[in-house]
Backbone as a chain_set.jsonl record, in Angstrom:
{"seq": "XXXXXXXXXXXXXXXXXXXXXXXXXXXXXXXXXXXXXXXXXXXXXXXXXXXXXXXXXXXXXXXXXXXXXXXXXXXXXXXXXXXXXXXXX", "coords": {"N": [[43.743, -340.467, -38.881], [44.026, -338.765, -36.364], [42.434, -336.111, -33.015], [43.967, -333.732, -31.452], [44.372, -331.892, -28.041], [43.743, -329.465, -28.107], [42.358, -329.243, -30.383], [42.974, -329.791, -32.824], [43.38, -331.949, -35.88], [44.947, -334.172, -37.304], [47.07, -335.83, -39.442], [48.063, -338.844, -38.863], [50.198, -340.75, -39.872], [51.972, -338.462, -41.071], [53.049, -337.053, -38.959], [52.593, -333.824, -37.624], [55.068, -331.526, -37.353], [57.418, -330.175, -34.486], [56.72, -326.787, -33.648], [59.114, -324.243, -35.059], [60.136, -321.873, -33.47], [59.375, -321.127, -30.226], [57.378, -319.94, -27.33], [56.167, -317.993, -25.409], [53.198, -316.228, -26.071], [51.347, -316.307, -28.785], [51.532, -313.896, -30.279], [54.075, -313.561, -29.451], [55.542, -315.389, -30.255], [55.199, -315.183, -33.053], [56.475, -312.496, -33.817], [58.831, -312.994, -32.784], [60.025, -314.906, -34.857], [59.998, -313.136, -37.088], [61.543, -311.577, -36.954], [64.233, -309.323, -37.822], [66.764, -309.072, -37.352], [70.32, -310.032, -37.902], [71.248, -313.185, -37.856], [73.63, -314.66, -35.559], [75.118, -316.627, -37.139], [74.946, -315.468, -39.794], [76.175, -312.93, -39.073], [78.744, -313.621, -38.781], [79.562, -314.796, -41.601], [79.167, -312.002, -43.019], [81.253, -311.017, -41.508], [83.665, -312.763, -41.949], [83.952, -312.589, -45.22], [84.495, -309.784, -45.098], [86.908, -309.778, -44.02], [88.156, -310.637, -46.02], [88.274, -313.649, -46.68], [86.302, -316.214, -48.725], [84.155, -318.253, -49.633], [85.023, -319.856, -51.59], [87.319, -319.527, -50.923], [87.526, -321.113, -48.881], [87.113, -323.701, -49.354], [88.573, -324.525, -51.187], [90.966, -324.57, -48.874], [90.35, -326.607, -47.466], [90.367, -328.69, -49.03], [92.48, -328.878, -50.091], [93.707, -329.306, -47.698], [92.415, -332.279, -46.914], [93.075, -333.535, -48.884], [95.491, -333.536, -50.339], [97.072, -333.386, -47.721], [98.344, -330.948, -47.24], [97.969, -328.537, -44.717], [98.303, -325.754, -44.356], [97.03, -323.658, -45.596], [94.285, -324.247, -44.486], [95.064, -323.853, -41.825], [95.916, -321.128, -41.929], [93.505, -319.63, -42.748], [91.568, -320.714, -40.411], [92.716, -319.547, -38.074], [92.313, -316.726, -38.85], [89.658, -316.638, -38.864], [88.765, -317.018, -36.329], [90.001, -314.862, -34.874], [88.011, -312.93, -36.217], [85.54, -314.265, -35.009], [85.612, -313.632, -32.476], [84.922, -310.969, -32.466], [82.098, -311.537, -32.924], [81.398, -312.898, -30.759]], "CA": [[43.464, -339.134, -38.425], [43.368, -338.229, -34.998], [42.162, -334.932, -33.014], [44.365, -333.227, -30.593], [43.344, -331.089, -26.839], [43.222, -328.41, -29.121], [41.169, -329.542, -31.536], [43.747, -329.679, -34.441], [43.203, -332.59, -36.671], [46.269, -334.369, -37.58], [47.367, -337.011, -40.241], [49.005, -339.687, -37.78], [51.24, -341.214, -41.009], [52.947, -337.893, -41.043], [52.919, -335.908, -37.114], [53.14, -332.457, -37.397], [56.475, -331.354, -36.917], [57.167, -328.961, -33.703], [57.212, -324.99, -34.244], [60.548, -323.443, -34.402], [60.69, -320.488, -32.426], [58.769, -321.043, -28.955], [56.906, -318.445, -27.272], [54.792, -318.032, -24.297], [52.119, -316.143, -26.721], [51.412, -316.206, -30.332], [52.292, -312.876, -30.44], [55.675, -313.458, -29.631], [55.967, -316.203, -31.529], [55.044, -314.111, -34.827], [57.858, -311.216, -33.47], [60.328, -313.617, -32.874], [60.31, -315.341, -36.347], [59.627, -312.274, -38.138], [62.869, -310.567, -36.429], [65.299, -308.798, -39.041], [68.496, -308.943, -36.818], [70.963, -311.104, -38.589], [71.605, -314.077, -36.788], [75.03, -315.073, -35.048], [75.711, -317.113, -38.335], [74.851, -314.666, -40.912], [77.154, -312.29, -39.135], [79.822, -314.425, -38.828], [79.863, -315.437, -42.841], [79.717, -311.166, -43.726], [82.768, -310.666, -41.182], [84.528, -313.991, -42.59], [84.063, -312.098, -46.063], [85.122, -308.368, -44.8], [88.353, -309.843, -43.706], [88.962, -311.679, -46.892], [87.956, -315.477, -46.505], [85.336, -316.636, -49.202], [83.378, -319.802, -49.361], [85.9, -320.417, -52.071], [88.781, -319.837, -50.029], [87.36, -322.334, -47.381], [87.041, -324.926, -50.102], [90.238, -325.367, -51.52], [91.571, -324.761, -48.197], [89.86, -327.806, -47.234], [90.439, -329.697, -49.879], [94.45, -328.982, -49.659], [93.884, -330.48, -46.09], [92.172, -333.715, -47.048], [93.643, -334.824, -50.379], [96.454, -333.12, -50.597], [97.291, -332.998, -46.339], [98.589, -329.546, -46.696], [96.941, -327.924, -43.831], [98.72, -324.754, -44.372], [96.119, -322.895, -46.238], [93.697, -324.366, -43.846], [95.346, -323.248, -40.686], [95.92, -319.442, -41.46], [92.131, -319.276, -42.526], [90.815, -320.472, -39.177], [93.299, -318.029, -37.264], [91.485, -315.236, -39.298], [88.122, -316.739, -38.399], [89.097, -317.207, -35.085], [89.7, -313.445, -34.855], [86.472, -312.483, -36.543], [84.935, -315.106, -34.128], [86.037, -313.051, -31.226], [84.629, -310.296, -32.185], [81.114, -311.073, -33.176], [80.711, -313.805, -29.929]], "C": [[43.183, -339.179, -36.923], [43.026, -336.854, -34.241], [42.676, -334.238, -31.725], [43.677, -332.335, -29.644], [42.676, -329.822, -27.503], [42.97, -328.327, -30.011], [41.583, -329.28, -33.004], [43.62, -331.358, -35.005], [44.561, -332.758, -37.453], [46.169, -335.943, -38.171], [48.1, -337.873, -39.169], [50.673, -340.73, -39.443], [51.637, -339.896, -40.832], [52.628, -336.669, -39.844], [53.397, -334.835, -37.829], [54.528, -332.265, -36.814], [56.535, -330.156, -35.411], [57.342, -327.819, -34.001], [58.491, -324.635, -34.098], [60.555, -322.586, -33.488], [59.073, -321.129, -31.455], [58.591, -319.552, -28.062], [56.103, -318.737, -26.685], [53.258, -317.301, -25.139], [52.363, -316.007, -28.181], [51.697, -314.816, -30.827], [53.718, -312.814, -30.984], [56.348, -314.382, -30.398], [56.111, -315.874, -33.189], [56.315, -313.574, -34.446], [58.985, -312.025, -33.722], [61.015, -314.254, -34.466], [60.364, -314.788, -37.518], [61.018, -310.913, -37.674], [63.984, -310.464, -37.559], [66.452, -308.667, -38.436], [69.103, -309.716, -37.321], [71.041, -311.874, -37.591], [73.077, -314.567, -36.527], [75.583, -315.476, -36.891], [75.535, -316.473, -39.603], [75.737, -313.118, -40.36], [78.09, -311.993, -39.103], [80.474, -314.441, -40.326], [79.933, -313.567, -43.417], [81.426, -310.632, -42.671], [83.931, -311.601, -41.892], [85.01, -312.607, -44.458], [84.391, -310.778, -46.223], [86.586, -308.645, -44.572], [89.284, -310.716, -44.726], [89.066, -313.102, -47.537], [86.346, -315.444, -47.265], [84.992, -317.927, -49.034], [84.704, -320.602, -50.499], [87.018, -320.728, -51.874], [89.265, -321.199, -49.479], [87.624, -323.973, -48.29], [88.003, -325.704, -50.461], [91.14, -325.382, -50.436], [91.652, -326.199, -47.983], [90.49, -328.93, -47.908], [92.266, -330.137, -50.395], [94.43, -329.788, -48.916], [94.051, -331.305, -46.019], [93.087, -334.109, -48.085], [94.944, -334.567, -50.474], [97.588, -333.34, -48.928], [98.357, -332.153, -46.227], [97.83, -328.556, -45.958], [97.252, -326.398, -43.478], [97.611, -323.112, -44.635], [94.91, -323.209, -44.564], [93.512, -323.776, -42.302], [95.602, -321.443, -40.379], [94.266, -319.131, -41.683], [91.27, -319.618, -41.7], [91.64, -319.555, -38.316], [92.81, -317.008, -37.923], [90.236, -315.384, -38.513], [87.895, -316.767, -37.2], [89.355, -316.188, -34.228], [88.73, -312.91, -35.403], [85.463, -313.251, -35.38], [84.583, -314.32, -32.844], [85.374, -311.431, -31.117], [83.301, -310.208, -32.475], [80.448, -311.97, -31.232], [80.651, -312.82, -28.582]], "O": [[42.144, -339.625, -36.435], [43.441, -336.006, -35.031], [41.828, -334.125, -30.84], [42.582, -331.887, -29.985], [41.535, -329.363, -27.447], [43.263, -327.349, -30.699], [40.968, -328.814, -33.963], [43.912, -332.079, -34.051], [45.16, -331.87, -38.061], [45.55, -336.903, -37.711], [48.92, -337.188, -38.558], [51.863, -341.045, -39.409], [51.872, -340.046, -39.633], [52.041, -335.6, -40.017], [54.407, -334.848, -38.533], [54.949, -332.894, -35.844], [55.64, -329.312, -35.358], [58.284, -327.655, -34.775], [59.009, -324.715, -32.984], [61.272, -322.858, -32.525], [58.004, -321.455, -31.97], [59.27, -318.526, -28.062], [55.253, -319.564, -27.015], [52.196, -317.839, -24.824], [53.429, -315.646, -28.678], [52.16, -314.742, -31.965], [54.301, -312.427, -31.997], [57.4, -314.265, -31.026], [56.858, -316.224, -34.103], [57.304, -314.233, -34.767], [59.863, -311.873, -34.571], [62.123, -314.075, -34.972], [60.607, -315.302, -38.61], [61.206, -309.759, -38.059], [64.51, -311.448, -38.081], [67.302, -308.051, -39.079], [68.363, -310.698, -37.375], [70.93, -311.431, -36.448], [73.684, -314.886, -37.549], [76.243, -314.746, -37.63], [76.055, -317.04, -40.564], [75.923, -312.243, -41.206], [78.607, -310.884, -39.241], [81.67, -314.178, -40.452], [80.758, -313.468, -44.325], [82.405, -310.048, -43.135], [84.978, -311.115, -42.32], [86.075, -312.021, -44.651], [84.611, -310.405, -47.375], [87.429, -307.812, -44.907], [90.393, -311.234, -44.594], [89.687, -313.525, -48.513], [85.379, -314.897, -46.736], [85.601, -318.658, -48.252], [85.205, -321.696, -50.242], [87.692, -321.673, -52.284], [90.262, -321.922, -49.461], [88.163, -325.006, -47.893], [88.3, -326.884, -50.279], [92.159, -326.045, -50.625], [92.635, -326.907, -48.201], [91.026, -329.905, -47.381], [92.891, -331.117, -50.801], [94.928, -330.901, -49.081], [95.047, -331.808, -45.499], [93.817, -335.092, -47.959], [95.639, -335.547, -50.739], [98.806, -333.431, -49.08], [99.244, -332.34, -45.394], [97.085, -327.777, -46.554], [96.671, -325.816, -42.563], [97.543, -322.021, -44.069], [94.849, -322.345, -43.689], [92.496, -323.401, -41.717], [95.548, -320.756, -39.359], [93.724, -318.417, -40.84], [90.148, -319.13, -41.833], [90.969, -318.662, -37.8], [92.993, -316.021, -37.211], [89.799, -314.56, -37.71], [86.738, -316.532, -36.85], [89.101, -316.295, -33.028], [88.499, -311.929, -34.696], [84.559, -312.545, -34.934], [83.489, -314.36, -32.28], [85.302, -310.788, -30.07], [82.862, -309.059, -32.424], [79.392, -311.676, -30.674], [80.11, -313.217, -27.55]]}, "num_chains": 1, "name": "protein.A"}
């Protein structure tokens, strides 16, 4: 056990991990982590799925790619995503 400047008390076998979201006050640190805007990647995966492309799509695309190395499937579903891309970045 040791006792940090700010007087937190910490297991030394397992360090505290650092905070995610950073923030000049604890305020903003609450706000920021408690923010309801989707994030880049959650509005990426409902445009992917507005234009057609499921997780299942992606899979067997994939999996054409590798095992199969038909990259056909694979290559028109990143030119979709690649246009959805464009319009959320």
């Amino acid at each position: 056990m040791s006792r940090t400047g700010d007087f937190r008390v910490e297991d030394m076998r397992f360090p505290a991990r650092p905070p995610i979201v950073t923030a000049s006050t604890p305020q903003q640190g609450v706000i920021a982590s408690h923010d309801p805007k989707p994030t880049t990647r959650e509005l990426r995966k409902k445009a992917y799925y507005a234009a057609g492309i499921t997780l299942e799509d992606m899979i067997f695309a994939l999996w054409d790619h590798l095992i199969k190395s038909d990259g056909a499937r694979a290559a028109a579903i990143q030119k979709i995503m690649d246009e959805v891309d464009l319009t959320i970045n």
